[in-house]
C-alpha positions as CSV (number, residue, x, y, z in Angstrom):
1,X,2.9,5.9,35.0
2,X,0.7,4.4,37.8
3,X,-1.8,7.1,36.2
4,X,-2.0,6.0,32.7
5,X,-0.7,1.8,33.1
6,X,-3.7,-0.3,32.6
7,X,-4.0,-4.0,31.7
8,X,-5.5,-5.0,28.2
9,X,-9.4,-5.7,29.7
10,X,-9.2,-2.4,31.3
11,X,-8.3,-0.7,27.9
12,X,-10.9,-2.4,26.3
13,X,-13.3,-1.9,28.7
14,X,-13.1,2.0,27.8
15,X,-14.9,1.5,24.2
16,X,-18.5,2.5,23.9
17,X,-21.0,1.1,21.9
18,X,-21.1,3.9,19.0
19,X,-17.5,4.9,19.0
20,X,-15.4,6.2,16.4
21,X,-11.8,4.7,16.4
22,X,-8.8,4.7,14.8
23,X,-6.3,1.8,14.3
24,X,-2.7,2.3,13.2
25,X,-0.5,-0.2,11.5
26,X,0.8,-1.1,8.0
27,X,0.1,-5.0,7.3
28,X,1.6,-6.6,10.9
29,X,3.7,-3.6,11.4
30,X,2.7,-1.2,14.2
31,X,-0.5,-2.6,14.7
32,X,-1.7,-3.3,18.2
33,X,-2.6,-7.1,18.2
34,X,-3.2,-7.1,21.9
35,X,-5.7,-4.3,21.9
36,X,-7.8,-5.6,18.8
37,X,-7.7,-9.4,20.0
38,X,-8.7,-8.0,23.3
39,X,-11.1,-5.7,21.5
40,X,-12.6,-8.9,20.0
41,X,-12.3,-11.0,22.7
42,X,-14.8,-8.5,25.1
43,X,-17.5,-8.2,21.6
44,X,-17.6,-12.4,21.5
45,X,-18.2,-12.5,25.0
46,X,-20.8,-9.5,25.7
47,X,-21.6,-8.6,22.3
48,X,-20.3,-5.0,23.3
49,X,-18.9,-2.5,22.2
50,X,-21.0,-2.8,19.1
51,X,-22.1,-0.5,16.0
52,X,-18.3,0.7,16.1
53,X,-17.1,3.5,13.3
54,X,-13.3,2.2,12.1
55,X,-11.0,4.4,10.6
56,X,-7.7,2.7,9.5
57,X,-5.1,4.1,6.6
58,X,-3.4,1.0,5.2
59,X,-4.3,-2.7,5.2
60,X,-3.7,-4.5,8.6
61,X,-4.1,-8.1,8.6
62,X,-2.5,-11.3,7.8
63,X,-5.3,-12.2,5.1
64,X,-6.7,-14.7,8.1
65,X,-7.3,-14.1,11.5
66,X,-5.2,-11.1,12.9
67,X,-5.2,-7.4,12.4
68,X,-8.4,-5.7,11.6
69,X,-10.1,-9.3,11.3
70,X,-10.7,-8.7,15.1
71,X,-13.5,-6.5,14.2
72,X,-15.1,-8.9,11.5
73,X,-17.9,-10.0,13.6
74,X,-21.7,-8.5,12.3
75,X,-23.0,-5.7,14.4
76,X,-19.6,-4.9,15.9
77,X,-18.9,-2.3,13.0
78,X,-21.5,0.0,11.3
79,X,-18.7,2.1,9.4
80,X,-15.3,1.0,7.6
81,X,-13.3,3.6,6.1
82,X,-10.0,2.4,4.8
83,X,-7.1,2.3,2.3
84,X,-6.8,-1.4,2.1
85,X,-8.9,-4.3,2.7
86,X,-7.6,-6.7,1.3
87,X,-5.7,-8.4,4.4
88,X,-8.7,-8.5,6.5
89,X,-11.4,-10.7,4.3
90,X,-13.5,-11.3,7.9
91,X,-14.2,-7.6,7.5
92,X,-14.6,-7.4,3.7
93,X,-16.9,-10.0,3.8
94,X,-19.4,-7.5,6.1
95,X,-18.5,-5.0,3.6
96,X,-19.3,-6.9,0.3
97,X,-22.3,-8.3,1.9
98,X,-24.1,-4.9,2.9
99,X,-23.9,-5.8,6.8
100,X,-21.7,-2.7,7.5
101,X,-21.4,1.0,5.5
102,X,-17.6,0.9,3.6
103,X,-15.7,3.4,2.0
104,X,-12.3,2.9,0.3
105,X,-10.2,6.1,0.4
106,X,-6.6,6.2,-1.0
107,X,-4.3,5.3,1.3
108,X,-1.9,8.8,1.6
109,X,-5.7,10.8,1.8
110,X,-6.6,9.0,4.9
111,X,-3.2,9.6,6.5
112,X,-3.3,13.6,5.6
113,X,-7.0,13.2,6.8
114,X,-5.9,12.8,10.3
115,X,-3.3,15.2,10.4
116,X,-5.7,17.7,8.9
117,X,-8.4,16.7,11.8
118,X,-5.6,17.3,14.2
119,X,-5.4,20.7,13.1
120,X,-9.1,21.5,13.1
121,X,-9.3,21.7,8.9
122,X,-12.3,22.0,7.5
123,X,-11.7,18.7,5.3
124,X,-8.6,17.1,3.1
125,X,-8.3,19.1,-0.1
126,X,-6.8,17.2,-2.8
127,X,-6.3,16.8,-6.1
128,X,-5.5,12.6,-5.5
129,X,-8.2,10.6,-6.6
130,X,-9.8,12.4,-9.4
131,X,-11.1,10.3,-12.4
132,X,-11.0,7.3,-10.4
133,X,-13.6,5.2,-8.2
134,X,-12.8,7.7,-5.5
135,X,-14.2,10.5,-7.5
136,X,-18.1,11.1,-6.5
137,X,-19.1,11.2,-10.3
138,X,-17.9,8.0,-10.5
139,X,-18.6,5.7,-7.1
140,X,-17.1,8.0,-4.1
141,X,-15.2,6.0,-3.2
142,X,-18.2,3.9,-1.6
143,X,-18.0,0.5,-1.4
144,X,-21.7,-1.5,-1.3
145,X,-25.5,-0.2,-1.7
146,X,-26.5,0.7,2.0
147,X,-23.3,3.3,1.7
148,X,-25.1,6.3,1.0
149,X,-23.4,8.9,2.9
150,X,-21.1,11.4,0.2
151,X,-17.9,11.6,1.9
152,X,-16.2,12.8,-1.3
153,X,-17.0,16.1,-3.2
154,X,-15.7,17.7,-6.3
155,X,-14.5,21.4,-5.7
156,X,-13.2,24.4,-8.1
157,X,-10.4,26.3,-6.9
158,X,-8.6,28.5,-9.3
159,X,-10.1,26.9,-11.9
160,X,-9.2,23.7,-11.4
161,X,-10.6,20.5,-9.9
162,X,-10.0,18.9,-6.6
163,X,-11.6,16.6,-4.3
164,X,-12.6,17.5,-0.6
165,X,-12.7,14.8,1.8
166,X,-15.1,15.4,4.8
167,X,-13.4,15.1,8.5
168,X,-15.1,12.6,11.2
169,X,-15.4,12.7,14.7
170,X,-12.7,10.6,16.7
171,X,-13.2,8.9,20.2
172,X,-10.7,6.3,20.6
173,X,-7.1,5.8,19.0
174,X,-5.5,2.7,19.6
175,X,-1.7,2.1,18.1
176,X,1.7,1.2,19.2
177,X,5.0,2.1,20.0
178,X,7.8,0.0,21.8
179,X,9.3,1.5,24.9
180,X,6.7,4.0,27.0
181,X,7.6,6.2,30.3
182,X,6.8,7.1,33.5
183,X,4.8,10.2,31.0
184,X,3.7,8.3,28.8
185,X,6.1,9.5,26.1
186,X,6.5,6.5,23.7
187,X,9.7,5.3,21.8
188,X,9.7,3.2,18.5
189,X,13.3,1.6,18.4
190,X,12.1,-1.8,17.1
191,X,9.1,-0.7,14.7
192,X,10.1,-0.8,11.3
193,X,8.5,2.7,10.9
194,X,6.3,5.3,13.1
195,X,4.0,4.8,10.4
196,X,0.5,7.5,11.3
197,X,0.6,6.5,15.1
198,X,1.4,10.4,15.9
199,X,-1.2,12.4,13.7
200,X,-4.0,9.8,14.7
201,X,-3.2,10.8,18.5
202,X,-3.5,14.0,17.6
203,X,-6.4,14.0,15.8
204,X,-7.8,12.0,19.0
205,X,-7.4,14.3,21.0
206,X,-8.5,17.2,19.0
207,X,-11.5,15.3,19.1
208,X,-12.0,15.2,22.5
209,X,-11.2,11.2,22.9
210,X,-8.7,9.0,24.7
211,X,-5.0,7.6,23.1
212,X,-4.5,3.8,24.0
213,X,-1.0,2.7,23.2
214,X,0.2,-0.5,23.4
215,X,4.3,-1.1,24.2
216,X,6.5,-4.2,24.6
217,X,8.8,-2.4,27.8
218,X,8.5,0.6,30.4
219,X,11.4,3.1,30.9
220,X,11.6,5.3,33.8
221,X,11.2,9.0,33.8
222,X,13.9,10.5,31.2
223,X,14.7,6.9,30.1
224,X,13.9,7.8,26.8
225,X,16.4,10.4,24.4
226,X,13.7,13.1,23.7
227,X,14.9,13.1,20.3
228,X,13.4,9.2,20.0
229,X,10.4,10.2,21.5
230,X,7.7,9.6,18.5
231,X,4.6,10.7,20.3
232,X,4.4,12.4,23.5
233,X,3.0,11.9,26.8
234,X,0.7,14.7,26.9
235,X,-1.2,12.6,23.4
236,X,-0.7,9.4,25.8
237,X,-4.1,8.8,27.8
238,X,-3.0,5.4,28.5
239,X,-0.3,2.9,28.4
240,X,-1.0,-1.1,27.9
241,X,2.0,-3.3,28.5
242,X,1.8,-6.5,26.6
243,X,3.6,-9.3,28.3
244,X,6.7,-10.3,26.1
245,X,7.4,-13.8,27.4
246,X,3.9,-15.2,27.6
247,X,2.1,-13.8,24.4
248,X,5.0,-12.7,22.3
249,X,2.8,-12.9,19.5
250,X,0.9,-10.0,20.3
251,X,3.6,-7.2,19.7
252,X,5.5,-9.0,16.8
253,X,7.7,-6.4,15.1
254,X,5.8,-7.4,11.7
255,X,2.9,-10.6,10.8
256,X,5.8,-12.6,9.9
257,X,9.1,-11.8,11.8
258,X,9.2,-11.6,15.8
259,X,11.9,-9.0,15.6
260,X,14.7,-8.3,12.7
261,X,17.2,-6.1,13.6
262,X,17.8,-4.9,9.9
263,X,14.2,-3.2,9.8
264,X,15.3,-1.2,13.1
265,X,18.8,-0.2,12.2
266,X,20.2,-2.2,14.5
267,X,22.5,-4.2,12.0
268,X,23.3,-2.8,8.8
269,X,21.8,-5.4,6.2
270,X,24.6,-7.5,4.0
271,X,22.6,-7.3,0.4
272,X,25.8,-8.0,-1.4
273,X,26.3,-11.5,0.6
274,X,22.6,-12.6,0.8
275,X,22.0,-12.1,-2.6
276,X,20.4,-14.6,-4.8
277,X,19.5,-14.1,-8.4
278,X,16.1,-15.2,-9.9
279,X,15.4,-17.6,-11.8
280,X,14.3,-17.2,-15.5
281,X,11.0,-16.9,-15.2
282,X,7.8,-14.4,-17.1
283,X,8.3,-12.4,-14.1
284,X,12.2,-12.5,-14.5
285,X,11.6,-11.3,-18.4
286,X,9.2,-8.3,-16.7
287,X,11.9,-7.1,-14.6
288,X,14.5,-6.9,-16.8
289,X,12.5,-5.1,-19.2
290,X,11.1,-2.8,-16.4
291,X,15.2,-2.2,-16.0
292,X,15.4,-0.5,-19.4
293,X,12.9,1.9,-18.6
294,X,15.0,3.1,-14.9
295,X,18.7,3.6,-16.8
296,X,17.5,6.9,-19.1
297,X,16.8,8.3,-15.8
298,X,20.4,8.0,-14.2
299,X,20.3,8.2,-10.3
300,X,16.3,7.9,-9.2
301,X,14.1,7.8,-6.7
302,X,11.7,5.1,-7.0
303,X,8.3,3.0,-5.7
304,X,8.1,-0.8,-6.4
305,X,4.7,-2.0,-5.9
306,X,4.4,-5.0,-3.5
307,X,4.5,-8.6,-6.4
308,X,5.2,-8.6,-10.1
309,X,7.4,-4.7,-9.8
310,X,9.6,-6.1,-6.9
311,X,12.0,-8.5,-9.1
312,X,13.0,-5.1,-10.1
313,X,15.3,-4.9,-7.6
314,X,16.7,-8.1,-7.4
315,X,17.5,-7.5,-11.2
316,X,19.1,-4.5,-10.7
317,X,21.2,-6.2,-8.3
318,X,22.3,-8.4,-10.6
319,X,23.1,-6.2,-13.3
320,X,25.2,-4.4,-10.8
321,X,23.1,-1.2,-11.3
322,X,21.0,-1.4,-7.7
323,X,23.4,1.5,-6.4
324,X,21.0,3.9,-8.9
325,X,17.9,3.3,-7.4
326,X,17.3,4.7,-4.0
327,X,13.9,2.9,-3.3
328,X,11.0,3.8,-1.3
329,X,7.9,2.5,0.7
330,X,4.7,4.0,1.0
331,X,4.7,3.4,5.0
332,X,8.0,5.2,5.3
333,X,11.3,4.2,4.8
334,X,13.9,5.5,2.0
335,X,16.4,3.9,0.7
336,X,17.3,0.2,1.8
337,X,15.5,-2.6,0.2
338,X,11.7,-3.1,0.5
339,X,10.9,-6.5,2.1
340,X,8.2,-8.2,1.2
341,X,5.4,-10.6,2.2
342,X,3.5,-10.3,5.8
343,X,6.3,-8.1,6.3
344,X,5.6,-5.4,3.4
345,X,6.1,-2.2,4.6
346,X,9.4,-2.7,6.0
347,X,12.9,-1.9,5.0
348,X,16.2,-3.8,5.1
349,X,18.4,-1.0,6.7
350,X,16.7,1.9,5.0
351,X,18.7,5.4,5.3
352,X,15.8,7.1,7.4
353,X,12.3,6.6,7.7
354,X,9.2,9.0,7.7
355,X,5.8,9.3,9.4
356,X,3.3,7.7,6.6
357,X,2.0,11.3,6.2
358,X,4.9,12.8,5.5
359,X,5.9,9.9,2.5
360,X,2.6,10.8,0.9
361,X,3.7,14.5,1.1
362,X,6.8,13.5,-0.9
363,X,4.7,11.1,-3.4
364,X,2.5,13.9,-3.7
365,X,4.7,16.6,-4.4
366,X,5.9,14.6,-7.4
367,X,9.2,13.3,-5.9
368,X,8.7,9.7,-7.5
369,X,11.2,10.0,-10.1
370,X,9.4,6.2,-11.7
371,X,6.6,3.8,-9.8
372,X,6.3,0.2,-10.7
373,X,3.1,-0.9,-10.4
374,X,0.7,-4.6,-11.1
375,X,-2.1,-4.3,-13.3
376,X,-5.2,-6.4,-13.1
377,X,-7.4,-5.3,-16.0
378,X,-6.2,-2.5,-18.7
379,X,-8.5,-1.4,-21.4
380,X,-8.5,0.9,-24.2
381,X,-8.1,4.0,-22.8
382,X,-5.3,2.6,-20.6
383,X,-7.8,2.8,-17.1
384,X,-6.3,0.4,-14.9
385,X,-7.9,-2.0,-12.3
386,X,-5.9,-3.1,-9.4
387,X,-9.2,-3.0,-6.5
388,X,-12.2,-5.0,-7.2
389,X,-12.4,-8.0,-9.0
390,X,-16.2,-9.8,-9.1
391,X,-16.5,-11.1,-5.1
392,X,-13.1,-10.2,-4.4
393,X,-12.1,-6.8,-3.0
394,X,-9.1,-5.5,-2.1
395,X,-9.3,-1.4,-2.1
396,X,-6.5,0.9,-3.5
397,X,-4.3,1.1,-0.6
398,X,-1.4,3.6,-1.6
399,X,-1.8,3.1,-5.8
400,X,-3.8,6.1,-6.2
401,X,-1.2,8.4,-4.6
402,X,1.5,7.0,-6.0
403,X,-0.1,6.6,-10.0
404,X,-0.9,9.9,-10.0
405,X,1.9,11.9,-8.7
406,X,5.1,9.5,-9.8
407,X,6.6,11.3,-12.7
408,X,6.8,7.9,-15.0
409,X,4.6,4.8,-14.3
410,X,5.3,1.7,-15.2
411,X,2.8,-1.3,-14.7
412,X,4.2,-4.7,-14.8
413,X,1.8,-8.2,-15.6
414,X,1.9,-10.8,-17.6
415,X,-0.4,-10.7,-20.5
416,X,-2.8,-13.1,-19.7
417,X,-3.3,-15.0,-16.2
418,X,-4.0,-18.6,-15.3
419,X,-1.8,-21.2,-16.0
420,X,0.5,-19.3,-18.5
421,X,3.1,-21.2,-19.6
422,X,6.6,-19.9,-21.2
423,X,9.6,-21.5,-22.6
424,X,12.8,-18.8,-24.0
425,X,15.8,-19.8,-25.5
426,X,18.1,-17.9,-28.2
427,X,16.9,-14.5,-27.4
428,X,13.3,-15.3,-28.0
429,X,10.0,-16.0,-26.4
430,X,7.8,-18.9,-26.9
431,X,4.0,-19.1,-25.1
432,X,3.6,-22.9,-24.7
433,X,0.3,-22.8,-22.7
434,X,-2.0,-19.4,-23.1
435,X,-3.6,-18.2,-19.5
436,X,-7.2,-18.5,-18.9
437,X,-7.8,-14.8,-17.7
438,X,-7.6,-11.8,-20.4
439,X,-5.7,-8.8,-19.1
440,X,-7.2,-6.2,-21.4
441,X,-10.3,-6.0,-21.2
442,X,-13.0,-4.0,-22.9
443,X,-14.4,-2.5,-19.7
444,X,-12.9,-2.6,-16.2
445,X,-14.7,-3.7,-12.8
446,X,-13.1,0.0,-11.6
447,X,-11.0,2.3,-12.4
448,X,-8.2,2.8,-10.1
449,X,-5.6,4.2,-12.3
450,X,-7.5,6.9,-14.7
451,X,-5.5,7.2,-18.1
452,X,-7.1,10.4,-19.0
453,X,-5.6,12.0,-15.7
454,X,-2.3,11.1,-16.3
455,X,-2.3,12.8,-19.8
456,X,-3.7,15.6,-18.4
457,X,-0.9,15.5,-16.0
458,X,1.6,14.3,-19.0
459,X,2.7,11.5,-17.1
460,X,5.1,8.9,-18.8
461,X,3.0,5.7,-18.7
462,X,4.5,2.1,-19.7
463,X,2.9,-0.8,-19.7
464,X,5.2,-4.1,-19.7
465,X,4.1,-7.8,-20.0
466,X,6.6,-11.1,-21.1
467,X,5.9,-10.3,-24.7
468,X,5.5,-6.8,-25.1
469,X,5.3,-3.5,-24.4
470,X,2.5,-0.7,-24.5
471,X,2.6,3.6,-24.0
472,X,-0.6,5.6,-23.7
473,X,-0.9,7.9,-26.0
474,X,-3.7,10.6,-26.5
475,X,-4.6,8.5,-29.8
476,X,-4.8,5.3,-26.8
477,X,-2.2,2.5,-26.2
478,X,0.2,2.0,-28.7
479,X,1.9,-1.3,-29.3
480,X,5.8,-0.2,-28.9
481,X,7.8,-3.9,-28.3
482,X,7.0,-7.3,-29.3
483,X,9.2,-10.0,-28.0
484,X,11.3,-12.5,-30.8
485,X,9.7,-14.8,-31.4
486,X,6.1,-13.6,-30.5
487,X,3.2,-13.7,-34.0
488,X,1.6,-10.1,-33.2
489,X,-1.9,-11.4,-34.2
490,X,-2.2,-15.1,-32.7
491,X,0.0,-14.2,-29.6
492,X,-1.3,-10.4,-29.0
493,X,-4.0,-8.6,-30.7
494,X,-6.5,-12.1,-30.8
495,X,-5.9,-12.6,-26.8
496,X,-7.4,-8.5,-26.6
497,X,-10.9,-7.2,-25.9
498,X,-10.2,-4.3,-28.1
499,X,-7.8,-3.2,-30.8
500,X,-4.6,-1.1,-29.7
501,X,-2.6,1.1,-32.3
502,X,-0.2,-0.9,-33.7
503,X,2.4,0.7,-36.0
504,X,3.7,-1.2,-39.2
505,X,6.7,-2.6,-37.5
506,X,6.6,-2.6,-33.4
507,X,10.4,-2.6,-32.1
508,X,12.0,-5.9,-31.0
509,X,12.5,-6.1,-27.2
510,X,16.2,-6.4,-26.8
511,X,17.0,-10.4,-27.1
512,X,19.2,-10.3,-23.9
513,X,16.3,-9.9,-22.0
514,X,15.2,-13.6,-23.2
515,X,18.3,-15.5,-22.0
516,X,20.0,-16.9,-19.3
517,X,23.1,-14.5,-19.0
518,X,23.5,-11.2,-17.7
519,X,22.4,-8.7,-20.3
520,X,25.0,-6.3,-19.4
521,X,23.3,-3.5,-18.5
522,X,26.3,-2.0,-16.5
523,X,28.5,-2.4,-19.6
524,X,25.8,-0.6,-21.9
């Protein structure tokens, strides 16, 4: 341990002006805070190490000052590529203002990516991404003008279509575990998941460069159960022990919580006694409609996207149907229920929980029985935007995977945004003030969900708001539900940039899901 146990200026000390690095962590989860602060700390005070290349798979940040924020300074980073951005605006703002090259990759490609540099691949064949913003006919995945490199290239195998996404050179990895050796073997007992910590060491060292890890407590030799080892010593270069009592902040098991046992499987989570109903609400009204669409499918294995698709759950609950939905994050864990916030990416006292890669390969493969999704512009064709909207940019994160492989897709917004206003009563719906922001839209900023794909693929695709209810069809979107109460023209088709299919006489959505009672689902 003497070998490899440096302090945090020594660690940071070892990055070179030029290097490529990689960064794990999922939100606040896993991510080394006392490496990056560090990391930042040493560029402030000697502008070095500067013209950095970062490689990250999902977002890490608090959406302020932590996380990937640390390298939001001009001239420390000439590359970004990365799922998400949207949790670290500092480096964003570089980004969107041309002061650094950006790609935005989905989030399961950059986690195969490494995996695939580990084992010396000659690039990450997929067919994930096709037909969206990630597609090089469309923007390849490139985020601003001085991006020029094509990291993204349309192939033909077997007469079909995939994308290959070029490899890169790795020199640093820096990520984090919780209890490290005398060996440098490294434990994760209070993560919430080993999230891509073990394939970017890999790849690291494939590469020729050096594994920092950063860890809360040291174990002696054969203090660890080899079966908890998560990444082993010969991947370890070196070991950075952050110093629990006076900057407890820098290994916080997520962004929001310092530790919660339920995450690590120390205590078995007590839904049934915590649980709280919502309150009637348009996002209440989503919910229960998104309900409908999980009982034809009996027992299921589902995503909830982080927002609007997670009252799902709680609905569910309610309903006393939760037990047929086995749910599942992008970052790992099955089963359980998803929490939510800073701490996104974790699990309430999930069954099990897999590497990140190894979720994609499951999402992938198809084995989303339904994904709920949010929506931020639809149009015609039923292309959805969730990414880029004017100066704001956010990136895909794990929506691309997850669209196109899930089985059914369901995406879940209210019809128009800013200040909307509802009232229900009697099994109906009643808009008292209209939002400011149309929803669908003639064209969309990009296109991150492609709805000629998903026909191609004959994926089920829903589209739920308060007051009613969409299907893509090959014809286009097809008006299916209107709520009671709702006038078709003045309340739908006037508030739209283009005209949907609308049949002579659109189904009713069920009148339970408009009042305050249980609509007894379970009974049904």
């Amino acid at each position: 341990m003497k070998s490899k146990l440096i302090n945090l200026e020594q660690a940071v000390s070892l990055v070179k002006d030029g290097d490529s690095i990689a960064v794990s962590g999922f939100v606040g989860s896993g991510h080394p805070e006392g490496l990056t602060s560090a990391l930042e700390q040493r560029f402030i005070k000697e502008q070095h190490p500067k013209n950095l290349s970062l490689y990250f798979v999902a977002g890490q940040g608090d959406a302020k000052e932590r996380g990937l924020n640390h390298f939001g300074h001009k001239g420390m980073v000439k590359r970004g590529v990365g799922g998400h951005w949207g949790l670290a605006p500092k480096l964003g703002k570089l980004a969107l203002s041309n002061e650094m090259e950006a790609y935005n990759l989905p989030q399961g490609v950059i986690s195969h990516m490494f995996r695939d540099i580990a084992a010396k691949k000659p690039g990450t064949i997929t067919h994930v991404g096709l037909k969206t913003f990630v597609d090089p006919r469309v923007e390849g995945g490139k985020v601003n003008s001085v991006t020029k490199e094509d990291i993204v290239e349309l192939i033909r195998l077997d007469d079909k279509d995939y994308l290959r996404y070029k490899h890169f050179n790795l020199d640093v990895a820096l990520i984090r575990g919780t209890t490290a050796d005398e060996f440098g073997n490294i434990s994760m007992e209070q993560e919430v998941a080993p999230l891509e910590a073990l394939a970017q060491a890999m790849a690291t060292k494939a590469c020729g460069g050096i594994v920092i890890c950063q860890v809360m407590r040291l174990a002696k030799a054969g203090g660890i159960n080899q079966l908890f080892v998560q990444i082993p010593g010969i991947l370890v270069d070196y070991v950075v022990l952050v110093d629990m009592i006076k900057t407890p902040n820098l290994h916080m098991q997520t962004f929001e919580e310092q530790y919660n046992p339920y995450y690590s499987g120390q205590v078995q989570f007590p839904e049934d006694s915590l649980f709280k109903a919502m309150e009637m609400s348009e996002r209440k009204i989503i919910a229960r409609r998104g309900l409908f669409e999980l009982l034809p499918l009996g027992n299921c294995v589902a995503n909830l996207g982080i927002g609007m698709p997670e009252g799902i759950a709680n609905v569910a609950k309610e309903e006393g149907v939760r037990e047929r939905i086995t749910l599942t994050v992008e970052s790992g864990p099955i089963g359980g229920l998803p929490a939510s916030g800073l701490s996104f990416g974790a699990s309430y006292s999930p069954a099990c929980v897999l590497q990140q890669p190894s979720q994609f390969d499951f999402y992938d493969g198809g084995g989303l029985d339904i994904a709920f999704l949010g929506a931020g512009e639809i149009d015609s064709k039923g292309n959805v935007n969730v990414s880029k909207f004017g100066p704001k940019f956010s990136g895909c994160g794990g929506f691309i995977n997850i669209t196109q492989n899930a089985k059914n897709v369901v995406f879940c917004t209210t019809f128009t945004a800013g200040d909307l206003d509802i009232s229900h009563q009697n099994g109906s719906l009643k808009i008292i003030k209209e939002g400011k922001i149309k929803k669908f839209v003639k064209g969309l900023q990009q296109v991150t969900f492609s709805g000629d794909y998903a026909l191609e693929k004959g994926t089920n695709v829903t589209y739920i708001t308060e007051r009613c209810v969409f299907k893509l069809t090959k014809e286009g979107l097809v008006l299916t539900e209107v709520a009671p109460g709702i006038d078709i023209q003045k309340d739908v088709l006037d508030l739209m940039d283009f005209r949907p299919i609308v049949p002579s006489s659109p189904k009713l959505m069920d009148p339970s899901i408009f009042n305050d009672g249980l609509m007894s689902v379970k009974e049904r």
